[in-house]
C-alpha positions as CSV (number, residue, x, y, z in Angstrom):
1,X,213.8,232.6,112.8
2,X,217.5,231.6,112.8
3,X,219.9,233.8,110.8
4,X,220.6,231.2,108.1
5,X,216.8,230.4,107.6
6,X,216.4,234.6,107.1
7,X,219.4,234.1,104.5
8,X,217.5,231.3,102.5
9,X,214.2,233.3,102.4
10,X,216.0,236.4,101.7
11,X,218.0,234.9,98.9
12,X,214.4,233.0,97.7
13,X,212.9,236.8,97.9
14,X,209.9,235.0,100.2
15,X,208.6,232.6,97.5
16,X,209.0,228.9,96.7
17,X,212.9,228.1,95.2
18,X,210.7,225.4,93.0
19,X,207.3,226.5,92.3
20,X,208.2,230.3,92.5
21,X,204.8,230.6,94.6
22,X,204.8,233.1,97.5
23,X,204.9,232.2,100.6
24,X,202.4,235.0,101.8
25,X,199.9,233.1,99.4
26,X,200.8,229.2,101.2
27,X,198.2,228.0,104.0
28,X,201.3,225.6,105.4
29,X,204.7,227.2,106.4
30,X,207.6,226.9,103.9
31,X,211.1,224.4,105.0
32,X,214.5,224.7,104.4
33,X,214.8,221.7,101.5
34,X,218.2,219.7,100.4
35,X,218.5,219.8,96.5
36,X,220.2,217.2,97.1
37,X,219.7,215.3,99.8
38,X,221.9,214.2,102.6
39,X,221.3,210.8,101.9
40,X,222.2,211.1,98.4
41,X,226.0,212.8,99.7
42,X,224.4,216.4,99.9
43,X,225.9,219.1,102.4
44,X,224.6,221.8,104.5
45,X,225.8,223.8,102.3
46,X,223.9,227.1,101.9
47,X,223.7,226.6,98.1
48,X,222.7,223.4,98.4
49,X,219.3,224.9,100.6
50,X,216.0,226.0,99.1
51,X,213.6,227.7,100.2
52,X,210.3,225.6,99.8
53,X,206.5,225.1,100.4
54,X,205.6,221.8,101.4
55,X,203.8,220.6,98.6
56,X,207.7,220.6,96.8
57,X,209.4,219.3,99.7
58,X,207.2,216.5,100.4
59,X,206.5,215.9,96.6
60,X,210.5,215.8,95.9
61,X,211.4,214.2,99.0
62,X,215.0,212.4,98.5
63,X,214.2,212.3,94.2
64,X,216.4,213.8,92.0
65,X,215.0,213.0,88.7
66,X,212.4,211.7,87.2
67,X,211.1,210.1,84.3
68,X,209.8,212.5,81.8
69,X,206.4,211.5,80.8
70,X,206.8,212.7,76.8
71,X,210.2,210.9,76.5
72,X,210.0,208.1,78.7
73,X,213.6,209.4,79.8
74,X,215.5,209.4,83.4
75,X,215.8,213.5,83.7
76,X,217.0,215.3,86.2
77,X,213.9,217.3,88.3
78,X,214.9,221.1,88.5
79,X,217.6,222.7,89.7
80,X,217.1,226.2,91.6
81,X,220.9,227.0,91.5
82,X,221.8,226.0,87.7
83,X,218.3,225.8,85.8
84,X,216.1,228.8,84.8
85,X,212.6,228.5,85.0
């Protein structure tokens, strides 16, 4: 595992940056995610990298909000460094 892969899951204490699901519980091996995503201007930045299992990852993909289906509202989909679960 490289060192900045071991920092992400470290900082993620082993579980899902999104779904907060541990990765010892996932059958598929968790990724290194954009929040957001290089083609939306992200970085490489370490705080801009979650920890995530791939149901998030490929469910997300290069989205960054959503509409929310009680409001009918563009939102913003969750943020693992600025919202709390």
């Amino acid at each position: 595992m490289s060192m900045r892969k071991q920092q992400i899951e470290e900082r993620a204490n082993g579980c899902c940056e999104y779904y907060l699901c541990p990765a010892d519980f996932c059958p598929d091996p968790f990724s290194i995610e954009h929040i957001q995503p290089l083609v939306k201007e992200g970085s490489e930045n370490l705080d801009n990298l979650a920890f995530s299992c791939q149901g998030c990852n490929n469910r997300k993909y290069v989205f960054t909000e959503a509409i929310d289906p009680v409001s009918g509202k563009i939102v913003p989909l969750y943020h693992p460094r600025k919202d709390d679960w």
